[in-house]
C-alpha positions as a Markdown table, in Angstrom:
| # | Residue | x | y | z |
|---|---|---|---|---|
| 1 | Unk | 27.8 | 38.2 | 4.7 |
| 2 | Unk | 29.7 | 39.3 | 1.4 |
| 3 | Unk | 31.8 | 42.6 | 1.2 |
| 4 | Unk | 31.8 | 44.5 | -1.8 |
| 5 | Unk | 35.0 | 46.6 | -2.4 |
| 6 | Unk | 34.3 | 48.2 | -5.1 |
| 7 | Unk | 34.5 | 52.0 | -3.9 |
| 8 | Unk | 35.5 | 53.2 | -0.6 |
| 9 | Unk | 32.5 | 52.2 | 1.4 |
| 10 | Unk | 33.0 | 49.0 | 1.3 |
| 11 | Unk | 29.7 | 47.3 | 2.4 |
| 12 | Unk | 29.2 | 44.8 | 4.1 |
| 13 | Unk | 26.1 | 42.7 | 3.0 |
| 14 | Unk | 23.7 | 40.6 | 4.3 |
| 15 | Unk | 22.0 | 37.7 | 2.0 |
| 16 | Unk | 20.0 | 40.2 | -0.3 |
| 17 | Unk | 20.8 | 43.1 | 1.4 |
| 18 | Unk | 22.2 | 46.4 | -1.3 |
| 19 | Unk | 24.4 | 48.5 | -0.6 |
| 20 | Unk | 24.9 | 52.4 | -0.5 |
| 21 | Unk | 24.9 | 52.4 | -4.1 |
| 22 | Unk | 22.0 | 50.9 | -5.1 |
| 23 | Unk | 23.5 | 49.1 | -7.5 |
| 24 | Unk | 25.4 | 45.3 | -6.0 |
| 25 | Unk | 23.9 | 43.1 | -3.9 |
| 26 | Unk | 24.8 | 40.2 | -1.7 |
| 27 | Unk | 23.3 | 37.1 | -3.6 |
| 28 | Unk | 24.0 | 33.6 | -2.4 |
| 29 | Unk | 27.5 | 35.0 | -0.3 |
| 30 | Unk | 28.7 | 37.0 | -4.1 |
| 31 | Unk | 28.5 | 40.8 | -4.5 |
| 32 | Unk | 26.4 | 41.1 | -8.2 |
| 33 | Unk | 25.4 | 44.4 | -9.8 |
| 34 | Unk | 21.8 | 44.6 | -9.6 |
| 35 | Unk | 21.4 | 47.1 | -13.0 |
| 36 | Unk | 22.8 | 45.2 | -15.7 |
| 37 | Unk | 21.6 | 46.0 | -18.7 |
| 38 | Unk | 19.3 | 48.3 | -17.0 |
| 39 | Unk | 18.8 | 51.7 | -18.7 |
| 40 | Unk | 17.2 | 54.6 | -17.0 |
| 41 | Unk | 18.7 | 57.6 | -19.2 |
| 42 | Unk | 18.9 | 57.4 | -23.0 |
| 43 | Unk | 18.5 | 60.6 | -25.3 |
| 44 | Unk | 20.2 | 62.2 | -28.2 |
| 45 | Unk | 21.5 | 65.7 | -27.1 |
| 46 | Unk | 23.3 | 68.6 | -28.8 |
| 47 | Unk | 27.1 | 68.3 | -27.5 |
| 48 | Unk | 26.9 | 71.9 | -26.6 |
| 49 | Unk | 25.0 | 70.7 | -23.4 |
| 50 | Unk | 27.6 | 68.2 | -22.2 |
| 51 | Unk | 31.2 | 69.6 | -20.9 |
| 52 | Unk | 32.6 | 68.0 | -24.3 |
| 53 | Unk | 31.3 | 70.8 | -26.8 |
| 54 | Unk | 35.2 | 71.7 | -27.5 |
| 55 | Unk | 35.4 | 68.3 | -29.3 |
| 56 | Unk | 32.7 | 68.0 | -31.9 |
| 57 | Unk | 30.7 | 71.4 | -31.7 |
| 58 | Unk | 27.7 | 71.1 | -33.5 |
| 59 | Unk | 27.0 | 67.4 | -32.9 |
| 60 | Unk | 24.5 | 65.4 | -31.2 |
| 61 | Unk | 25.9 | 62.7 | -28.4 |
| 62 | Unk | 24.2 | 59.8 | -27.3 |
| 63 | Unk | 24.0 | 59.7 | -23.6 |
| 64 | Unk | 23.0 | 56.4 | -21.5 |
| 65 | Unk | 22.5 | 56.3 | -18.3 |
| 66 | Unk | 21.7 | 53.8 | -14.8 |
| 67 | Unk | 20.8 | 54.6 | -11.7 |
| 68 | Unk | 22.5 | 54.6 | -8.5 |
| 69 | Unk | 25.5 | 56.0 | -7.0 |
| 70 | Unk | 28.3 | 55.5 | -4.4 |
| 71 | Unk | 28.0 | 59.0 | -3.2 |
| 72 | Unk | 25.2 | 61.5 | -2.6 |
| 73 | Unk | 25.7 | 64.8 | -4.2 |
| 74 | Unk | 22.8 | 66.9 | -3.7 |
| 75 | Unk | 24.1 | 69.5 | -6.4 |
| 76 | Unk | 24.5 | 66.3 | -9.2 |
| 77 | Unk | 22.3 | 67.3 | -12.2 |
| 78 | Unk | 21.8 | 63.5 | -12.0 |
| 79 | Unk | 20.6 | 63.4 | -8.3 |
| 80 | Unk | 17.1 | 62.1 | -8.4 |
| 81 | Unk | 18.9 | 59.0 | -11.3 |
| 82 | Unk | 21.4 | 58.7 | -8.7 |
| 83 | Unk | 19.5 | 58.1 | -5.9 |
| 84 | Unk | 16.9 | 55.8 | -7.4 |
| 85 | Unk | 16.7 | 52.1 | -6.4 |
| 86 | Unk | 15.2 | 50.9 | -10.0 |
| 87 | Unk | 12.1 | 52.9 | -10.6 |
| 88 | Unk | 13.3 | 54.8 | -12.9 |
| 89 | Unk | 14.4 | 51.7 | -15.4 |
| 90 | Unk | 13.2 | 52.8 | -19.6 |
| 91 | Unk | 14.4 | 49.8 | -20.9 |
| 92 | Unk | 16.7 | 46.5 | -20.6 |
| 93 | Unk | 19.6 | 45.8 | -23.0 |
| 94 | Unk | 22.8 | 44.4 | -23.6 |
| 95 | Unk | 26.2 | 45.9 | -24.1 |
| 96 | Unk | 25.9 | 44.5 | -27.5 |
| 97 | Unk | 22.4 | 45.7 | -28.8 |
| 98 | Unk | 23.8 | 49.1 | -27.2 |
| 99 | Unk | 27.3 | 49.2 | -29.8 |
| 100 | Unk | 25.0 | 47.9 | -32.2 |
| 101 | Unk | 22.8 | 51.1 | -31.5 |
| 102 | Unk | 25.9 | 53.6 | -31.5 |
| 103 | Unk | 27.5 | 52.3 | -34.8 |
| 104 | Unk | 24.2 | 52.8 | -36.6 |
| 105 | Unk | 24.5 | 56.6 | -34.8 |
| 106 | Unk | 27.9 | 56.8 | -35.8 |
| 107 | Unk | 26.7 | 56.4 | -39.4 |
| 108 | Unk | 23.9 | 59.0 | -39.1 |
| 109 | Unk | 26.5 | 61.5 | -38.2 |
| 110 | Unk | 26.3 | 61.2 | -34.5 |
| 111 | Unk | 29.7 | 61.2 | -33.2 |
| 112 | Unk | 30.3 | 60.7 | -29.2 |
| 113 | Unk | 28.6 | 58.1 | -26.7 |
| 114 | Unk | 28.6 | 59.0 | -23.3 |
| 115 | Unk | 28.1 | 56.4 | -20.7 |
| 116 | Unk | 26.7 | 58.0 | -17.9 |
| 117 | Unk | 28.6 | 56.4 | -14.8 |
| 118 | Unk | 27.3 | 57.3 | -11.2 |
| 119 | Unk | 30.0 | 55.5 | -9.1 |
| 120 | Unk | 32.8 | 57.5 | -8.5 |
């Protein structure tokens, strides 16, 4: 059994066993984050569709995205991302290759990345 404290449910886990979330798992007695690297949301978007079009109106934002969630929201315009237990994955990557990605953004005239966090 491994607990995972990382928000206030803290689960208790059995050997394999994830948690509310979705996301951490109990592997070999160690809480590990099962989506690492894994990306279910990735688009380019106007700002003016985020709550941040008072910063940069008129620009496009990258927005990347996992799935799974600590809480269960039914009115989250990320719900059915949220809730997912990996189906839903686009694409694997690294934090690196993902910088890598925003700076060449950045130079294109793309301003903002917003990492799209479901825990709360």
């Amino acid at each position: 059994m491994a607990r995972c404290d990382l928000c206030p449910h803290h689960c208790v886990l059995k050997e394999g066993q994830t948690g509310f979330c979705h996301q951490r798992m109990n592997k070999e007695g160690s809480i590990v984050l099962k989506d690492y690297g894994a990306i279910t949301s990735l688009s380019l978007d106007p700002i003016e569709k985020k709550p941040l079009y008072h910063f940069y109106p008129e620009t496009q934002m990258l927005s990347v995205g996992s799935y799974g969630c600590n809480m269960k929201c039914p009115f989250c315009q990320n719900y059915t991302i949220s809730q997912d237990r990996g189906s839903s994955i686009q694409v694997h990557t690294t934090p690196k290759k993902l910088v890598e990605v925003a700076l060449d953004l950045k130079k294109k005239g793309i301003l903002v990345l917003r990492l799209l966090i479901m825990n709360h």
